[in-house]
DSSP file (Angstrom, degrees, kcal/mol; ACC not computed):
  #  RESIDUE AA STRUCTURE BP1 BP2  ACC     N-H-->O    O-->H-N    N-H-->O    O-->H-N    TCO  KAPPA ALPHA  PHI   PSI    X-CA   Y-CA   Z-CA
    1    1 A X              0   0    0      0, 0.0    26,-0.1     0, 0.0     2,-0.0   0.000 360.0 360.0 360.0 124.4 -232.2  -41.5  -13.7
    2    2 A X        +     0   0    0     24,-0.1     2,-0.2    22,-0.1    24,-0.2  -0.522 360.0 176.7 -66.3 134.1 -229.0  -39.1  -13.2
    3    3 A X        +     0   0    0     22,-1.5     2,-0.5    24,-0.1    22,-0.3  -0.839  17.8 175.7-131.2 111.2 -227.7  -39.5   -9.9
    4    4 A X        -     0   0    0    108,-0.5     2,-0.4    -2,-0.2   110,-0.3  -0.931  16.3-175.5-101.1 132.0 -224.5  -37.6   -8.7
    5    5 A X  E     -A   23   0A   0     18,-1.5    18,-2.7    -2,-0.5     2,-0.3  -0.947   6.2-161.5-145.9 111.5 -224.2  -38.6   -4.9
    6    6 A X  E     +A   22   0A   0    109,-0.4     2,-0.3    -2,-0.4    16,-0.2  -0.577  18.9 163.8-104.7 147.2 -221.1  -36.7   -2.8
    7    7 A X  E     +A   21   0A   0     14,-0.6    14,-4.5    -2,-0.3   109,-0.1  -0.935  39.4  67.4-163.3 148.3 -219.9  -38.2    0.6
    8    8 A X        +     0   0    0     -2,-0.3    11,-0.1     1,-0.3   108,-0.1   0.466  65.9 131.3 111.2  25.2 -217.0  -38.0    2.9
    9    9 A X        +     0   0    0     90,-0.1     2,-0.3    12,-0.1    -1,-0.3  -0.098  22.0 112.5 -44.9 176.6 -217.5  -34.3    4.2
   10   10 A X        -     0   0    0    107,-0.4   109,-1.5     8,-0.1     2,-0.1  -0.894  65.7 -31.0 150.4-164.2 -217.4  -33.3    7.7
   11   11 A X        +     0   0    0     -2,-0.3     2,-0.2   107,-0.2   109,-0.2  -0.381  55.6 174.8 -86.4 144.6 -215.5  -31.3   10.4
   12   12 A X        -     0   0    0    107,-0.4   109,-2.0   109,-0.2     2,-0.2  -0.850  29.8-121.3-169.9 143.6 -211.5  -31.2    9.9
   13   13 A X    >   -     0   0    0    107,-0.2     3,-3.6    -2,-0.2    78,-0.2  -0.663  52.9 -77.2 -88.4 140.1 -208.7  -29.3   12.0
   14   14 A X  T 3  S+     0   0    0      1,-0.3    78,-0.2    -2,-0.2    -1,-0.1  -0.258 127.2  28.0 -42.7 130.1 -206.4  -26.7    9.9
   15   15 A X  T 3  S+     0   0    0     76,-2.0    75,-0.4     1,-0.3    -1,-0.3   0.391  97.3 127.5  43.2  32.6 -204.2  -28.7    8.3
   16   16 A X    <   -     0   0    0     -3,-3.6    75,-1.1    73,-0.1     2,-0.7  -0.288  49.1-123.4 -51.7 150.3 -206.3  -32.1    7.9
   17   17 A X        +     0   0    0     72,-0.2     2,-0.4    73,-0.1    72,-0.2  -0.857  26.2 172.7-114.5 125.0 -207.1  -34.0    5.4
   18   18 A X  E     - B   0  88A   0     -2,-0.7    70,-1.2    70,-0.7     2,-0.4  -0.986  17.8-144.8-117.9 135.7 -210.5  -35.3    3.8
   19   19 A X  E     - B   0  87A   0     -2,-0.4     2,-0.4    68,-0.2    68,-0.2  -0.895   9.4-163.3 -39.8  93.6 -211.7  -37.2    0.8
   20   20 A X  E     - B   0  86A   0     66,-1.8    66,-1.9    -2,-0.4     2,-0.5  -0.714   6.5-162.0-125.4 143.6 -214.8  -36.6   -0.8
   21   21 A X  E     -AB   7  85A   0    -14,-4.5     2,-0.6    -2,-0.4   -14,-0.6  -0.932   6.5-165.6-120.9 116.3 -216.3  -39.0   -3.1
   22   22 A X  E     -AB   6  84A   0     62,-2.1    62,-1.6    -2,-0.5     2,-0.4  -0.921   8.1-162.1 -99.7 120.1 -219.3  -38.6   -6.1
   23   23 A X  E     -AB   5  83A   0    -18,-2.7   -18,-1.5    -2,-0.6    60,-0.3  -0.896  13.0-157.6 -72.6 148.2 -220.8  -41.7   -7.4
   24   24 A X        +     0   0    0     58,-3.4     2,-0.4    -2,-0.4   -20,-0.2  -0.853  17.1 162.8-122.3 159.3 -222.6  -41.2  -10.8
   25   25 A X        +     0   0    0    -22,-0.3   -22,-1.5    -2,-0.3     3,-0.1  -0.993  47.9  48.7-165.1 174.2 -225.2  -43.0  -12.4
   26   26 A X  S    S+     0   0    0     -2,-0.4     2,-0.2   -24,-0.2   -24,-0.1   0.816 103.6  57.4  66.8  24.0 -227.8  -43.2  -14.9
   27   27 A X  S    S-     0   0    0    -26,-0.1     2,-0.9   -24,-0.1    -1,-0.2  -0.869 101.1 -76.2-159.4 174.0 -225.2  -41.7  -18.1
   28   28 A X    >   -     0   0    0     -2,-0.2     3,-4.0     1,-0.2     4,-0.3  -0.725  42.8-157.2 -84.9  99.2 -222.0  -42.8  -19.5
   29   29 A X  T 3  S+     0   0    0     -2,-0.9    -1,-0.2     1,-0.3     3,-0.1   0.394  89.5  54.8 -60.6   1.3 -219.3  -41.7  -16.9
   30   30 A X  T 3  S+     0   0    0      1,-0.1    24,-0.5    23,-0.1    -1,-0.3   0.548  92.1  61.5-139.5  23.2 -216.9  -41.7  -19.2
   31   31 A X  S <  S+     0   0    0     -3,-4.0    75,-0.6    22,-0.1     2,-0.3   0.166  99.0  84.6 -97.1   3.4 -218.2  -39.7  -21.6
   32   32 A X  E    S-D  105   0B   0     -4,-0.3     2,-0.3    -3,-0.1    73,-0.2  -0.957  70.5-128.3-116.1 124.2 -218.1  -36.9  -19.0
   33   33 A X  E     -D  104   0B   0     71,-1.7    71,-1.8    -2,-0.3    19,-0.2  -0.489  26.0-150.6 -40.0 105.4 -215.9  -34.2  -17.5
   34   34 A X  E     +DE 103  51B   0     17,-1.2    17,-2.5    -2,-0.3     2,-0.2  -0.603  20.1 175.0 -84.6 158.2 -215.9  -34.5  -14.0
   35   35 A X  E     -DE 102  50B   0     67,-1.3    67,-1.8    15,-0.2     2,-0.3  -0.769  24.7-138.3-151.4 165.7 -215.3  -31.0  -12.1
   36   36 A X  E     -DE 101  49B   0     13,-0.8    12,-3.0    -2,-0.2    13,-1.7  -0.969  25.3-169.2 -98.1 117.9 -215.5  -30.5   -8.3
   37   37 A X  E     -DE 100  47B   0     63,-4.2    63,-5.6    -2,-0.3     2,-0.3  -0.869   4.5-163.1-123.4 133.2 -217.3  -27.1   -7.3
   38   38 A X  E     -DE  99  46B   0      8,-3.2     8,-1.5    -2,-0.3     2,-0.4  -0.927   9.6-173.3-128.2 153.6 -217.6  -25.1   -3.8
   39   39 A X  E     -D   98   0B   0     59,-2.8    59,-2.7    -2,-0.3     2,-0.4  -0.981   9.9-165.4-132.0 147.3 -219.8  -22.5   -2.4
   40   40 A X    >   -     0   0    0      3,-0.4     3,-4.3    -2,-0.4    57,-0.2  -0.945  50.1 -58.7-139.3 171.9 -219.0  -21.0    0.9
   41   41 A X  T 3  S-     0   0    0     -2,-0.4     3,-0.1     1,-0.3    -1,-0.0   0.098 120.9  -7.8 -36.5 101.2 -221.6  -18.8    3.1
   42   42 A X  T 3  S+     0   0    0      1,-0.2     2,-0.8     0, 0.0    -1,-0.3   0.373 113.1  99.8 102.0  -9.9 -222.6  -15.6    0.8
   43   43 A X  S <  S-     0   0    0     -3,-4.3    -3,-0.4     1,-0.0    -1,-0.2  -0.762  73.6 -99.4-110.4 147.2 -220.1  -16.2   -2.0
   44   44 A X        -     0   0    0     -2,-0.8    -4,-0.2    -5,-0.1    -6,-0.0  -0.251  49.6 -79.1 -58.8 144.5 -220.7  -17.8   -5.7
   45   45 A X        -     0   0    0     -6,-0.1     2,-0.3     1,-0.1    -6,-0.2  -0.220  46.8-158.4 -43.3 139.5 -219.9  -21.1   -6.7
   46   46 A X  E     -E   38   0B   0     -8,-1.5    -8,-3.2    -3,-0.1     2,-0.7  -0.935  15.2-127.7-144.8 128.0 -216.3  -21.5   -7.4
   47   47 A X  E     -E   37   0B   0     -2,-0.3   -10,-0.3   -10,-0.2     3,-0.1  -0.879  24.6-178.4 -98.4 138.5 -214.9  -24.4   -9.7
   48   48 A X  E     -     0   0B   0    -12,-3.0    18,-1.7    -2,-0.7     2,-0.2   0.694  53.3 -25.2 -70.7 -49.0 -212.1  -26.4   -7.8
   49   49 A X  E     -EF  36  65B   0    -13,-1.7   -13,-0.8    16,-0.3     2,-0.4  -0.944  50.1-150.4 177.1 159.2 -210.7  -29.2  -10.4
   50   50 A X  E     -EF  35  64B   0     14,-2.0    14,-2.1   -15,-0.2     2,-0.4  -0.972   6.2-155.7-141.1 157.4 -211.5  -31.1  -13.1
   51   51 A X  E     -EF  34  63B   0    -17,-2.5   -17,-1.2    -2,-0.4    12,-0.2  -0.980  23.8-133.4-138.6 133.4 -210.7  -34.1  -14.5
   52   52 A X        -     0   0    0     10,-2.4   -18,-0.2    -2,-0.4     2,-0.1   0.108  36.0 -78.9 -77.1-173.1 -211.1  -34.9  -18.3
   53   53 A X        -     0   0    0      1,-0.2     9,-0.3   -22,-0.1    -1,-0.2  -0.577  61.3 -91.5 -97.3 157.2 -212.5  -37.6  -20.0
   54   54 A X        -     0   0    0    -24,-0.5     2,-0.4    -2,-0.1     7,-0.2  -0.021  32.0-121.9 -59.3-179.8 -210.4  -40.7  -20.2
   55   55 A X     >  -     0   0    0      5,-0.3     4,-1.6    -3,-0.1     5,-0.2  -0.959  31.2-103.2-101.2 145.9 -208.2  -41.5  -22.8
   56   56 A X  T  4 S-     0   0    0     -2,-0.4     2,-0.9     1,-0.2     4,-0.1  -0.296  96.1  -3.6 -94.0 158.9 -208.5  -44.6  -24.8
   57   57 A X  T  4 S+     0   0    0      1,-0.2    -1,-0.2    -2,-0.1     0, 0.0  -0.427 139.7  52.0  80.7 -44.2 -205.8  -47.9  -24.0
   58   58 A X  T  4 S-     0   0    0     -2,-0.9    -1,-0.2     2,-0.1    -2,-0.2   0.998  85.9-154.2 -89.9 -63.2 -204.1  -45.4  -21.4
   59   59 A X     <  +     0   0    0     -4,-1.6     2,-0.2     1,-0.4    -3,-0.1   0.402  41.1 154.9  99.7  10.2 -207.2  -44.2  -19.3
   60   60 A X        -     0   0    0     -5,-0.2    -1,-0.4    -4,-0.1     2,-0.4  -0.548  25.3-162.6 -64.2 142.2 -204.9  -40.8  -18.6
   61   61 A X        -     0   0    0     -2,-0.2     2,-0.6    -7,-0.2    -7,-0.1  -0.929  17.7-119.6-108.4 146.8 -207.0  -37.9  -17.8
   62   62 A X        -     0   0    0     -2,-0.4   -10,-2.4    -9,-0.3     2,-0.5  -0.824  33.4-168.0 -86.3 103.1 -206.1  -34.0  -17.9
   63   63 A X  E     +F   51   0B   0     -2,-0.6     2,-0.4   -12,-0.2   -12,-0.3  -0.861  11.6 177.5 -75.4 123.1 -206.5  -32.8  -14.8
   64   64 A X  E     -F   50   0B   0    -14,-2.1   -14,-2.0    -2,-0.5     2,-0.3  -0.921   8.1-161.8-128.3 166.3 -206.6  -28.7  -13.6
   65   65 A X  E     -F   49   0B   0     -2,-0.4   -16,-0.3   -16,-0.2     3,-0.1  -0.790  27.7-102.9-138.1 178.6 -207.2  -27.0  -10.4
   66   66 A X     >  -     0   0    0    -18,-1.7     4,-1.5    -2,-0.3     3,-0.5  -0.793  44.3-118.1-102.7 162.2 -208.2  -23.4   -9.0
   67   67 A X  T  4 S+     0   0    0      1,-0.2    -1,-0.2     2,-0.2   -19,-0.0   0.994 109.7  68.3 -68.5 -59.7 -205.1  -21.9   -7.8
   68   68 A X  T  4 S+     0   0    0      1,-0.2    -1,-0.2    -3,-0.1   -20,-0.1   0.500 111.6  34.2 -12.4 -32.8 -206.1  -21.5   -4.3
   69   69 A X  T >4 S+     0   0    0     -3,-0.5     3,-1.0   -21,-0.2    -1,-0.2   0.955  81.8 131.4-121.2 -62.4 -206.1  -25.6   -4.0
   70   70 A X  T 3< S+     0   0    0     -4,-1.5     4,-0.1     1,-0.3    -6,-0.0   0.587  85.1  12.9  25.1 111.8 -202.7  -26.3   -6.6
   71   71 A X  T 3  S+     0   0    0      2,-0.3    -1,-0.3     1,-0.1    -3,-0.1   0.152 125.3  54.7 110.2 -45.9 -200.9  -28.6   -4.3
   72   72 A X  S <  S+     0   0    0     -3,-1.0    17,-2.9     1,-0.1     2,-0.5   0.301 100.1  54.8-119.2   2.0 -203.0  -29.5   -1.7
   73   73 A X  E     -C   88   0A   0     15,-0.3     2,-0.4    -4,-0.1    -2,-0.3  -0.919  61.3-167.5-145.6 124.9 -205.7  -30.7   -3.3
   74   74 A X  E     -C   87   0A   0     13,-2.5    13,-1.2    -2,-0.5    11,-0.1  -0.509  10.5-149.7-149.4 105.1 -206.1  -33.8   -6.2
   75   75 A X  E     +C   86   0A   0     -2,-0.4     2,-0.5   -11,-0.2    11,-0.2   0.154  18.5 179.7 -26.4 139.8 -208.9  -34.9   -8.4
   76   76 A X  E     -C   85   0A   0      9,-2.5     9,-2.7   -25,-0.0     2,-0.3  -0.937  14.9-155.8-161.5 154.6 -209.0  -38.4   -9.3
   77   77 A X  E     -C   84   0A   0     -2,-0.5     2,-0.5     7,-0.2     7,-0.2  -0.910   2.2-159.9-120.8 150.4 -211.7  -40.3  -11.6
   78   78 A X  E >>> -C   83   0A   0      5,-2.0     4,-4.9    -2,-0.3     5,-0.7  -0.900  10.9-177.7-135.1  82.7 -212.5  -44.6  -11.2
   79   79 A X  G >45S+     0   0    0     -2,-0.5     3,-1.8     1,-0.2    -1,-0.2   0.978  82.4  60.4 -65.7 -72.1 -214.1  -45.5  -14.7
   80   80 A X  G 345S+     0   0    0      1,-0.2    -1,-0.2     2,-0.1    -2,-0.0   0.451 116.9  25.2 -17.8 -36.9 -214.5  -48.8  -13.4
   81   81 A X  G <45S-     0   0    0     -3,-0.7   -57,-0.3     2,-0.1    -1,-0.2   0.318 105.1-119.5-109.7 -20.6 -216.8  -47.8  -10.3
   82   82 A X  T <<5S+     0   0    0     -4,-4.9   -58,-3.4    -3,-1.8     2,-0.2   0.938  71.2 124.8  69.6  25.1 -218.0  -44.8  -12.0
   83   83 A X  E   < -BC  23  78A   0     -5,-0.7    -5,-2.0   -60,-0.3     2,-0.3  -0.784  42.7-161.7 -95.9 165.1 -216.6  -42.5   -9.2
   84   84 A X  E     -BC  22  77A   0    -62,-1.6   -62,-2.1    -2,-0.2    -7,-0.2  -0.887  14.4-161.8-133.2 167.8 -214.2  -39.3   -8.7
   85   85 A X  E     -BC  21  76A   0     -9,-2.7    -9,-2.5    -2,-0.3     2,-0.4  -0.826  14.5-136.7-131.7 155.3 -212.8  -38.4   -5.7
   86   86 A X  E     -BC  20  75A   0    -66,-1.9   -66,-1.8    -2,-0.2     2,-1.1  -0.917  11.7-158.3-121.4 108.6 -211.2  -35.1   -4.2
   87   87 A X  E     -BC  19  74A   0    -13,-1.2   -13,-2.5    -2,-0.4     2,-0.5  -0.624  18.7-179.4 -61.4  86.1 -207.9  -35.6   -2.1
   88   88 A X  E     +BC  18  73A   0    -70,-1.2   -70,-0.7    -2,-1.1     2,-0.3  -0.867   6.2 167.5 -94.9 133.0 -207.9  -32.4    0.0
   89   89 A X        +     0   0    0    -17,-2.9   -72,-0.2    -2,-0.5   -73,-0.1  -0.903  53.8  35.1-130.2 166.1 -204.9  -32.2    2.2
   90   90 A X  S    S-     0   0    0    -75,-0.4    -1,-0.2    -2,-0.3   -73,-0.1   0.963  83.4-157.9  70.6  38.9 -203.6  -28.9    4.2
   91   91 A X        -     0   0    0    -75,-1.1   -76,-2.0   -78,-0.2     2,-0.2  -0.388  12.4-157.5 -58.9 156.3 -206.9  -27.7    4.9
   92   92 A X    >   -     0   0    0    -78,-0.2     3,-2.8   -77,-0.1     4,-0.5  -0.992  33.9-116.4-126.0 138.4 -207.5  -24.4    5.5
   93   93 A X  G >  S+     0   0    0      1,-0.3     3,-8.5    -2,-0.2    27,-0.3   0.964 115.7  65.0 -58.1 -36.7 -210.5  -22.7    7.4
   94   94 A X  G 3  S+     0   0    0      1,-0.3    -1,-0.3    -3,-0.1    -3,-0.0   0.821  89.1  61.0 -38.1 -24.1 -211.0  -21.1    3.7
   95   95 A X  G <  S+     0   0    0     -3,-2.8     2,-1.6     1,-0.1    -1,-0.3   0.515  73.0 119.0 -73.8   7.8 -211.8  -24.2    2.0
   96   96 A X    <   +     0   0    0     -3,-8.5     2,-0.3    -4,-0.5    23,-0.2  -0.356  43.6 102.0 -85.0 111.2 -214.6  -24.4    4.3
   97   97 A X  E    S- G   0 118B   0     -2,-1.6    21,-3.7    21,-0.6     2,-0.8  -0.872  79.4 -74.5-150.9 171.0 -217.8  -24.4    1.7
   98   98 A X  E     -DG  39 117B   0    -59,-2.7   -59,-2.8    -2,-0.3     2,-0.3  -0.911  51.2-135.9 -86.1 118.6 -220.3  -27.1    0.1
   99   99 A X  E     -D   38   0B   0     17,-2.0     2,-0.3    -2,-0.8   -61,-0.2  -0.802  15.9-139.8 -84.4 136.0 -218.5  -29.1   -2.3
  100  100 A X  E     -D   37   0B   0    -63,-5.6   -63,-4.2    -2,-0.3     2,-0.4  -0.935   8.3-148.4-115.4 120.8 -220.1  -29.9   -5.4
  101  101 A X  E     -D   36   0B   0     -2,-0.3    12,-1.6   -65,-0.2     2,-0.5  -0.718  27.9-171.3 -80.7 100.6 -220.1  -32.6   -7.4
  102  102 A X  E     -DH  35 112B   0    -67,-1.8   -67,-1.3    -2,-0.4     2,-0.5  -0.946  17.0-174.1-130.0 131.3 -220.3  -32.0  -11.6
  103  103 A X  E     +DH  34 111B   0      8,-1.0     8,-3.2    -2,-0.5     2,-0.4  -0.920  15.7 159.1-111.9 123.9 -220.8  -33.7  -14.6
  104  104 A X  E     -D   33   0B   0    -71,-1.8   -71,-1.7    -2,-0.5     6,-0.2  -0.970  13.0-168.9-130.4 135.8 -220.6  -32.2  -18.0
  105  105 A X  E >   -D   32   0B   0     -2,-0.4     3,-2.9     4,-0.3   -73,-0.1  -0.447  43.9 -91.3-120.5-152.1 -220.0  -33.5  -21.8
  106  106 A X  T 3  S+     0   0    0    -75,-0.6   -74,-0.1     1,-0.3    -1,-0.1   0.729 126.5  55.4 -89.5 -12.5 -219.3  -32.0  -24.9
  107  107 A X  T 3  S-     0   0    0      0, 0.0    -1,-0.3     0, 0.0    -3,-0.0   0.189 121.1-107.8 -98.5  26.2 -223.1  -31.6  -26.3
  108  108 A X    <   +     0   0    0     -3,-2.9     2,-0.2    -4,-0.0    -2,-0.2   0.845  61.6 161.1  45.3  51.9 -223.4  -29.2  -22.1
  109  109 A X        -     0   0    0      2,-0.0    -4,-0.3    -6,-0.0     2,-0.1  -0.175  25.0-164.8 -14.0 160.3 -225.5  -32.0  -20.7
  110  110 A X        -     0   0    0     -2,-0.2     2,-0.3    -6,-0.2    -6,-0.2  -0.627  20.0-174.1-179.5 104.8 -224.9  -30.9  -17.0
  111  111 A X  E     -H  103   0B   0     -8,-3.2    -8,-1.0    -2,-0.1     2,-0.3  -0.665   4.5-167.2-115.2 162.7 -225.4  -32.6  -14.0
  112  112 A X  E     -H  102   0B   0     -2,-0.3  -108,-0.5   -10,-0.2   -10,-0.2  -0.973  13.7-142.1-131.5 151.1 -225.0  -31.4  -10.4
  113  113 A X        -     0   0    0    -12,-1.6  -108,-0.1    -2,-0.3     3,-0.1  -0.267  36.5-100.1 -90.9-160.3 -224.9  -33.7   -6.9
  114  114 A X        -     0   0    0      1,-0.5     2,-0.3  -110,-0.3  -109,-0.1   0.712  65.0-100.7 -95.6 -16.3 -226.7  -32.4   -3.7
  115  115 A X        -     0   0    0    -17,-0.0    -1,-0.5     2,-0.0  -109,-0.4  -0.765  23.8-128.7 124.3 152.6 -224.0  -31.2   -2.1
  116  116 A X        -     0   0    0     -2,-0.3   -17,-2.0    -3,-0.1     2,-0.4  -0.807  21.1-136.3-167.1 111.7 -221.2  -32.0    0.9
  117  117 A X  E     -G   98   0B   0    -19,-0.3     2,-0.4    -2,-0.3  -107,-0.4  -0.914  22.2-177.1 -88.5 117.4 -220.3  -29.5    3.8
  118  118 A X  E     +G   97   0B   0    -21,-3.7     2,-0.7    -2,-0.4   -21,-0.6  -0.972   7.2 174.7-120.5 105.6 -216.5  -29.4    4.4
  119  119 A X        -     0   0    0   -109,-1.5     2,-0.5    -2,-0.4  -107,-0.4  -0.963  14.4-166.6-130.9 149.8 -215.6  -27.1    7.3
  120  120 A X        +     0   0    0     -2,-0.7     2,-0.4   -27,-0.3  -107,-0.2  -0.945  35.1 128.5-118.0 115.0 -212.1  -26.8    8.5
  121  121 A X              0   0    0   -109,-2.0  -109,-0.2    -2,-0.5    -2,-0.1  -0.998 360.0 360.0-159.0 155.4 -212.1  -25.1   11.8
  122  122 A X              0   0    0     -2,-0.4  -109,-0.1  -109,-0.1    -1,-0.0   0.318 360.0 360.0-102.2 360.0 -210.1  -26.2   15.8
């Protein structure tokens, strides 16, 4: 059974920082892109960052990011635990959306988690 399972939203003052964390299970994490995705009230899903699939002996991944976050904001994947995480720092009220949690590989399998509410507001 596919599980993508997001934690570590919540409530954050303009220019906080939070961490939001996917566990996967039930496929081979490291046969998958992992992507962080947001929706905020009335607007489409928006992709955030990605991180690529490892590479083998080194374990580097290719990382990208929407511009809007460049900077503030930093994917990271744990093949060992079979997480990624997003480092958001500098918040802004914009970032405030449900973050989404993605896996996809190269034959568009596609998995989605439930969901995280990140609002940045005093």
């Amino acid at each position: 059974q596919v599980q993508l399972v997001e934690s570590g939203g919540g409530l954050v003052q303009p220019g906080g920082s939070l961490t939001l964390s996917c566990a996967a299970s039930g496929f081979t994490f490291v046969r998958y892109v992992m992507s962080w995705y947001r929706q905020a009230l009335g607007k489409e899903r928006e992709l955030v960052a990605t991180i690529g699939t490892p590479a083998p002996y080194t374990n580097y991944a290719i990382t990208n990011y929407a511009d809007s976050v460049k900077g503030r904001f930093t994917i990271s994947r744990d093949n060992a635990k079979n997480t990624v995480s997003l480092q958001m720092n500098s918040l802004k009220p914009d970032d405030t959306a449900v973050y989404y949690c993605n896996a996809q590989n190269d034959v568009h399998n596609v998995f989605w988690g439930q969901g995280t509410q990140v609002t940045v507001s005093s």
